[in-house]
C-alpha positions in Angstrom: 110.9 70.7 108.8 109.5 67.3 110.8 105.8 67.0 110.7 104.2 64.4 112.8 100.9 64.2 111.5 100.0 62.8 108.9 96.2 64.1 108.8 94.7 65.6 105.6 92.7 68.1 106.4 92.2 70.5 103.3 93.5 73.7 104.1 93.5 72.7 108.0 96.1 70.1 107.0 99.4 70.5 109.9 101.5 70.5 106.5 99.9 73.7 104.9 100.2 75.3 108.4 104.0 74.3 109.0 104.9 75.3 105.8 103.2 78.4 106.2 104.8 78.9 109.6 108.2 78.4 107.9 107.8 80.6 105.4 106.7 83.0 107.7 109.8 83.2 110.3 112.3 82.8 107.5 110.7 85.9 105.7 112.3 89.4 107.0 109.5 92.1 107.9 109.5 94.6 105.1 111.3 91.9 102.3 107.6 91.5 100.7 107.0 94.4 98.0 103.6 94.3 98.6 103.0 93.1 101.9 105.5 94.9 104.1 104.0 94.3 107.4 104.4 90.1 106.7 107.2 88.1 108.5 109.1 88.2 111.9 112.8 89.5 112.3 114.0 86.3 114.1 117.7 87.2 112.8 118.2 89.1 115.8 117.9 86.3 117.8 121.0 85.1 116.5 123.3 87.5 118.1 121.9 87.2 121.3 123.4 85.2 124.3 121.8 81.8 124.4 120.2 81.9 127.6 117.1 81.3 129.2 116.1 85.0 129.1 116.5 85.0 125.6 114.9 81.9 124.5 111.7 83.4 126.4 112.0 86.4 124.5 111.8 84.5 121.6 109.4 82.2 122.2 107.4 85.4 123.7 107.9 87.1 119.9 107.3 84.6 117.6 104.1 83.9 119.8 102.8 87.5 118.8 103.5 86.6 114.9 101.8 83.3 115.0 98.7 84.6 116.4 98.6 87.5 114.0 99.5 85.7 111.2 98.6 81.9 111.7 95.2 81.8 113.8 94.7 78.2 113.1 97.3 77.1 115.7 98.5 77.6 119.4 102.3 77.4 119.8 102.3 74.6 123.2 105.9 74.3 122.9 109.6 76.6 121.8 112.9 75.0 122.1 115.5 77.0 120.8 117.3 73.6 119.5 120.6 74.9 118.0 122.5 78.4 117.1 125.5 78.9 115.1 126.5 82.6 115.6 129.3 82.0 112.9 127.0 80.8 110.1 124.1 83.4 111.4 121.6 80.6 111.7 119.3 79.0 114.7 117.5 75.9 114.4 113.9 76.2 116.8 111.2 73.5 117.3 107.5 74.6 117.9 104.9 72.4 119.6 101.7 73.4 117.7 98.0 72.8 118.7 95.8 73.0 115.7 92.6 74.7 117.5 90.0 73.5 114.5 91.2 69.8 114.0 92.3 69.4 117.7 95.7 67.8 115.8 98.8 68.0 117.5 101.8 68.8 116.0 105.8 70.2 115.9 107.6 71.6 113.2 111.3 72.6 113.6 112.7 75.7 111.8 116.2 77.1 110.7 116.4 80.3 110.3 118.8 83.0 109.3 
């Protein structure tokens, strides 16, 4: 994870809200006993040709999650930065926009 800001906000802090955003995409929907609607199913992004099409679908996805589950911030950038099919993993960077603080961000993510 690479955080830019160093801002401390309380619980508008860019680091509470990356790590929540992390520990939201690397969560499976349905893995939470309690909570089964939580998380994203990113892993089927890793089987999926890397092409254009397909990082817009992603970014198009994980969009939906983030403004369900993480009001506090507008996703302004996705890069689908690496993939390794073999080890079932992607790497993605998010541009973030935190809408209270007006704080810029990026946080990158591996998941899978």
């Amino acid at each position: 994870m690479i955080t830019v800001s160093t801002v401390n906000l309380g619980e508008n802090d860019m680091s509470h809200i990356t790590q929540a955003i992390e520990q939201l995409l690397r969560t499976d929907k349905g893995e939470r006993f309690f909570n089964r609607d939580f998380g994203a199913k990113p892993v089927d992004l890793m089987f999926r040709p890397n092409t254009e099409e397909t990082v817009m679908l992603a970014a198009s996805e994980i969009k939906e999650i983030l403004d369900e589950y993480e009001p506090r911030v507008v996703v302004t950038e996705f890069t689908m930065v690496d993939s390794d099919p073999d080890e079932g993993r992607i790497k993605i960077r998010l541009g973030l926009f935190n809408t209270q603080t007006q704080v810029e961000d990026s946080v990158e993510v591996v998941v899978g």
